[in-house]
C-alpha positions in Angstrom: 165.7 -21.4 -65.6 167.5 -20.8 -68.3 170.7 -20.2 -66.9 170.7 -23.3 -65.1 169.9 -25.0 -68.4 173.0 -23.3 -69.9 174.9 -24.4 -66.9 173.9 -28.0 -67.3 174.5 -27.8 -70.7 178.0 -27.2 -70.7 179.1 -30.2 -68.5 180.2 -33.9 -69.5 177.8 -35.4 -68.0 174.2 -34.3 -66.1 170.9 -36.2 -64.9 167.3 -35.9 -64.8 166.9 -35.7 -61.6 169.2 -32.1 -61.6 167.3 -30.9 -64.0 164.8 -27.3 -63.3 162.2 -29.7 -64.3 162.5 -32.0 -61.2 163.4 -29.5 -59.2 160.0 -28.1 -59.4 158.1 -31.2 -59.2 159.7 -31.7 -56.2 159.2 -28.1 -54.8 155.4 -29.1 -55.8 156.1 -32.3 -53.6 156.8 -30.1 -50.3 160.6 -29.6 -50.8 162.5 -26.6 -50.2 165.0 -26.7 -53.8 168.3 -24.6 -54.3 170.0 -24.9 -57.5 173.9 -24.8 -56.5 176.9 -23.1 -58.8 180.1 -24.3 -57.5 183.5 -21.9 -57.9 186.4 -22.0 -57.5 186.8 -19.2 -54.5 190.4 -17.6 -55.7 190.5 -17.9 -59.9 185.9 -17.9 -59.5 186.1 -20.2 -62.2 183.0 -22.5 -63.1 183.5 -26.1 -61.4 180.3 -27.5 -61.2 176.7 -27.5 -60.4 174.1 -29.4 -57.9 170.4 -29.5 -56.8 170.0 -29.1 -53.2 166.4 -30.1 -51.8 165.7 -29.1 -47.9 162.5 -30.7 -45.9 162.1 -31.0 -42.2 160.9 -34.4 -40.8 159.6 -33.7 -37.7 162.5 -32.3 -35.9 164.6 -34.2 -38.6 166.3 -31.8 -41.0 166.6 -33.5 -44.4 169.5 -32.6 -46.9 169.0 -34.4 -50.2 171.6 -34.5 -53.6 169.3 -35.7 -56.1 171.0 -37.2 -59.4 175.0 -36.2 -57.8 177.2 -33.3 -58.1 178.5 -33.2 -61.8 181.6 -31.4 -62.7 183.6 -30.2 -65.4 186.4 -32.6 -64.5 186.2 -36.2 -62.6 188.8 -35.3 -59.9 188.3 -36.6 -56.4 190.1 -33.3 -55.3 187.3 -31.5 -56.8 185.0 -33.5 -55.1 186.0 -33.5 -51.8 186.6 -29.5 -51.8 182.7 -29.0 -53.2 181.5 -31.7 -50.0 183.8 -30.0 -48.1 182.2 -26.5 -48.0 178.5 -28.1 -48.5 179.0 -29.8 -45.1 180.0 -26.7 -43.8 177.5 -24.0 -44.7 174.6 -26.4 -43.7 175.9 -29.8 -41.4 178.5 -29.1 -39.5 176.8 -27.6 -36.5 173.6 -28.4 -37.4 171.7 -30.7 -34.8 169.7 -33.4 -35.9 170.6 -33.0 -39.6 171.0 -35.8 -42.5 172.7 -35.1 -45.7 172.5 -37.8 -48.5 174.0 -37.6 -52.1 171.7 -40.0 -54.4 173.8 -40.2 -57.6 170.3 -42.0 -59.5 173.2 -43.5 -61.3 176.9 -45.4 -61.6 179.0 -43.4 -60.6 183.0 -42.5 -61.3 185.8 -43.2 -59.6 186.6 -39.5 -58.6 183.1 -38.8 -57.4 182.8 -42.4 -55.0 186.6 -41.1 -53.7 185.7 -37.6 -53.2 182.5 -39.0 -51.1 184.8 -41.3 -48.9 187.3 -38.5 -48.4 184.4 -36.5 -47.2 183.0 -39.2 -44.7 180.0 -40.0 -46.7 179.2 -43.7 -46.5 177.8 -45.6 -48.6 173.9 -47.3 -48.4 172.5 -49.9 -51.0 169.3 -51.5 -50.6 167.5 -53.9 -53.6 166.1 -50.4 -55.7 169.3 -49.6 -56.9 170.0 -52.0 -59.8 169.3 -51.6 -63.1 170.6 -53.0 -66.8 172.7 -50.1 -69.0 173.4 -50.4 -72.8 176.6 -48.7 -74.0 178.2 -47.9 -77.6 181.5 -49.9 -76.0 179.3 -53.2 -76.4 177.5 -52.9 -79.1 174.2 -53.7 -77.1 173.1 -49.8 -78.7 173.3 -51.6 -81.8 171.3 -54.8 -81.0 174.2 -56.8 -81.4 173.3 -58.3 -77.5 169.6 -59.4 -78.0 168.7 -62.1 -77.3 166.8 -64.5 -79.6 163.5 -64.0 -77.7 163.8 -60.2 -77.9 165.1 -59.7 -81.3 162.3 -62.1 -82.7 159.7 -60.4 -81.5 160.9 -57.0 -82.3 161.1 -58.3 -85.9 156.9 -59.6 -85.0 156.5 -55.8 -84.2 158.0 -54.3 -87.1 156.8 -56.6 -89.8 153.1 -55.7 -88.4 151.8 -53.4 -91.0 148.4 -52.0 -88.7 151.5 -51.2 -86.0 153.5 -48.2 -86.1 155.4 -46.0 -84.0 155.4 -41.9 -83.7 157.1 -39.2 -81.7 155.4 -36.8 -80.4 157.3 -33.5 -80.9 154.6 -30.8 -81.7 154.0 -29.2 -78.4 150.4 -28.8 -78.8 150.1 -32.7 -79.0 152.3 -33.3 -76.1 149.5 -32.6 -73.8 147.2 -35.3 -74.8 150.2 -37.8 -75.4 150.6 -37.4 -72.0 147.1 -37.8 -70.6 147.2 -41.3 -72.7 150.2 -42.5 -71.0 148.8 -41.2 -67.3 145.2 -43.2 -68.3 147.5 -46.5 -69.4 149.7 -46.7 -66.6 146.7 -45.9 -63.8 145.1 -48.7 -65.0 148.3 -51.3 -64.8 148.9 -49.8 -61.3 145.3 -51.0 -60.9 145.8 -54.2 -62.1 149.4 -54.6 -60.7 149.3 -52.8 -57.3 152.2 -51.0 -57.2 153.5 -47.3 -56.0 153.2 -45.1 -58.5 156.6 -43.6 -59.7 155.6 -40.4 -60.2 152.0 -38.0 -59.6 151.0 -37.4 -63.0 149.1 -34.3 -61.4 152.0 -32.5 -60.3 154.6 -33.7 -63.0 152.2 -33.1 -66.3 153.3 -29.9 -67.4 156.5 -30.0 -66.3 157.0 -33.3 -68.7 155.1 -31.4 -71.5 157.1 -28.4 -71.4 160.7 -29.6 -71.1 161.9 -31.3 -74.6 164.6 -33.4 -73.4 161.3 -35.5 -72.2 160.9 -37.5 -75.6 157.6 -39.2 -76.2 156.8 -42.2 -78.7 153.5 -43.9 -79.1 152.8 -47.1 -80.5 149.8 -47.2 -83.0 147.2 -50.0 -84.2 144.7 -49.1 -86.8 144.8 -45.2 -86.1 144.4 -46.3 -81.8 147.2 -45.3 -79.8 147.9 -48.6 -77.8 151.8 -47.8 -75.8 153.6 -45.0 -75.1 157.2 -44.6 -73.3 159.3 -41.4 -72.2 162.7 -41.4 -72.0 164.8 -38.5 -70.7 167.8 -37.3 -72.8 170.6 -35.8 -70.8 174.3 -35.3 -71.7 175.9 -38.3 -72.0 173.1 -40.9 -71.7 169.1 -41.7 -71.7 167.0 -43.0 -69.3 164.0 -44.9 -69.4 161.8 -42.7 -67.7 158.1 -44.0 -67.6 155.8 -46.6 -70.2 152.9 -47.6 -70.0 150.3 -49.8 -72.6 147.0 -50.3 -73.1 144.6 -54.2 -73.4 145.2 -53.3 -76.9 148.5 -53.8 -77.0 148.6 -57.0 -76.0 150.0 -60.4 -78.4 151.2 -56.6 -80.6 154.7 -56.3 -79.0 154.3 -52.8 -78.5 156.6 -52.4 -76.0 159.4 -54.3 -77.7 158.8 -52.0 -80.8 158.6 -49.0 -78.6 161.9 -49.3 -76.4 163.9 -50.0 -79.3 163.1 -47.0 -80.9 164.4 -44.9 -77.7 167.5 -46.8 -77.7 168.0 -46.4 -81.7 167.0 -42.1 -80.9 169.8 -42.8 -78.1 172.4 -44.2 -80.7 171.9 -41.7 -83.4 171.9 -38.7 -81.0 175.5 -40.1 -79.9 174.4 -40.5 -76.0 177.5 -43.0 -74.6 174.9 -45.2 -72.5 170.8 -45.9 -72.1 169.9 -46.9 -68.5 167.1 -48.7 -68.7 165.1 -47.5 -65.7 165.6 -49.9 -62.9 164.7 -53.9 -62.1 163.1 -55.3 -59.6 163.1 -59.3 -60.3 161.6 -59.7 -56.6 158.4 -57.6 -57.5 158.1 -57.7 -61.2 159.5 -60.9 -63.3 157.8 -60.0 -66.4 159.6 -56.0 -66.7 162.7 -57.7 -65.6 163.3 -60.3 -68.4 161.9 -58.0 -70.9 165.0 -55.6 -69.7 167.2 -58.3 -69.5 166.7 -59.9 -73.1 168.3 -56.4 -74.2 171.8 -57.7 -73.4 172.9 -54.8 -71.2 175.4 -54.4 -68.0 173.7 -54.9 -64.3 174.9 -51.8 -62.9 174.5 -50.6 -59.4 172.7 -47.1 -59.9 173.9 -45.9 -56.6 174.4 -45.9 -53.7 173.1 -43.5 -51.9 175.7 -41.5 -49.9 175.0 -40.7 -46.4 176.3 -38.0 -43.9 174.8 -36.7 -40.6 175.5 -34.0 -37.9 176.2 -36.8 -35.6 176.8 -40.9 -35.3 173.6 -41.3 -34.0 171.6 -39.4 -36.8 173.8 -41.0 -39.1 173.1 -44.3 -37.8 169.2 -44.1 -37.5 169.2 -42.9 -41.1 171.1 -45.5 -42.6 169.4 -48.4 -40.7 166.1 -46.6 -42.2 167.5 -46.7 -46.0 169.1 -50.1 -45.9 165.7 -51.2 -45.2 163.8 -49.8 -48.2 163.4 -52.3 -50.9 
């Protein structure tokens, strides 16, 4: 674990969803998981690193890049060779095999080319938008509120029963979590939607791994919001919130977000994804995101290869589709 850490580490850019964290949750989710070390096969010098998850469909084998390749250097040549060998040693050949590369995120230039030269193509469906603050901008500074969203931040701030702590002791992580896992089961209840994550499987991991931060809103001593975000390399993402009744006419969640984004900011991070929109499904989540000022970015798209047209085909009618 901790070499893959160290190898994460010391690249530009990484992602949560590379992470040994995730890679375990999803091992516990019935994925086989290979952490991947790319060199360069003559000088063996360190290029880069992925997360390979394996699981068989039916007679489907399923290949899946969670959260991209990332390399020391943004070179489409790069790219291409890394793709290059992966579709050998477990595509080409194969029968009845789909590969897909699922960047969670925009993407550069060299990495979309390298996919193209490879004969990945690409698959975007209505998940895959999201809004993203950057330094460039100013919108990490608040200078894109809106008026809505920066008056009732001020509401929050100026209430002096509400108050906002991180959670950073690791013997109170445990308990900060079980609050956000009873506050969000009961707005799934309320709201009927798929959960995003199992709280069962994913507990301990989020506990245990300190690039998960935790902040919790508080009214008269009762803790009434909490958020996570996820702090990789070069950015932060929004990773799960949840509030209580409580925290209801309190602008919590106003009060709670900005303080990820101001952590964001002062820790340097050159962007803060702000964890997906879905207008269609949820209005309310998506105006609250989109008073923040930020970019719509495509977080995608996915990037599809099979072991034949037809697989290929069947699999990218079957993603288009999911929404």
């Amino acid at each position: 674990e901790s070499a893959w850490t160290v190898l994460l580490t010391s690249l530009p850019s990484s992602s949560a969803y590379m992470t040994w964290s995730w890679g375990q949750y999803k091992q516990r989710r019935g994925w086989t998981v290979h952490r991947i070390r790319v060199c360069d096969a003559t000088a063996h010098a360190f290029l880069g690193c992925f997360q390979l998850q394996k699981k068989k469909l039916g007679i489907m084998t399923i290949l899946l890049i969670q959260g991209g390749i990332h390399t020391q250097e943004p070179s489409d040549t790069k790219y291409h060779e890394i793709l290059q060998s992966f579709l050998q040693a477990n595509v080409t050949g194969k029968r009845l095999t789909v590969a897909i590369v699922d960047p969670k995120a925009a993407w550069s230039q060299g990495a979309q080319l390298g996919l193209l030269t490879s004969k990945f193509s690409p698959v975007l469906n209505s998940t895959m938008y999201t809004y993203v603050l950057d330094l460039v901008s100013g919108s990490m500074n608040g200078e894109t509120l809106s008026r809505n969203w920066r008056h009732n931040l001020k509401r929050a701030q100026k209430m002096p029963q509400l108050s906002s702590r991180w959670i950073d002791d690791p013997k109170e992580r445990p308990a900060a979590i079980d609050r956000l896992e009873s506050f969000y089961t009961s707005v799934r209840h309320r709201k009927t939607f798929s959960a995003a994550i199992d709280f069962d499987l994913a507990r301990d991991l989020i506990v245990a791994n300190e690039d998960f931060k935790i902040v919790e809103a508080w009214l008269d001593g009762e803790v009434i919001a909490a958020r996570v975000g996820f702090f990789c390399n070069d950015h932060v993402l929004d990773f799960l919130a949840a509030s209580g009744d409580a925290a209801k006419n309190t602008y919590a969640n106003y009060l709670l977000l900005w303080e990820m984004i101001r952590m964001a900011h002062a820790k340097g991070k050159l962007h803060f994804d702000c964890g997906g929109i879905n207008p269609a499904e949820s209005m309310g989540v998506f105006n609250f995101k989109k008073g923040l000022g930020g970019r719509l970015v495509v977080n995608g798209p996915m990037w599809l290869h099979g072991s034949s047209w037809m697989v290929k085909h069947v699999a990218r009618l079957l993603l288009s589709q999911k929404h």
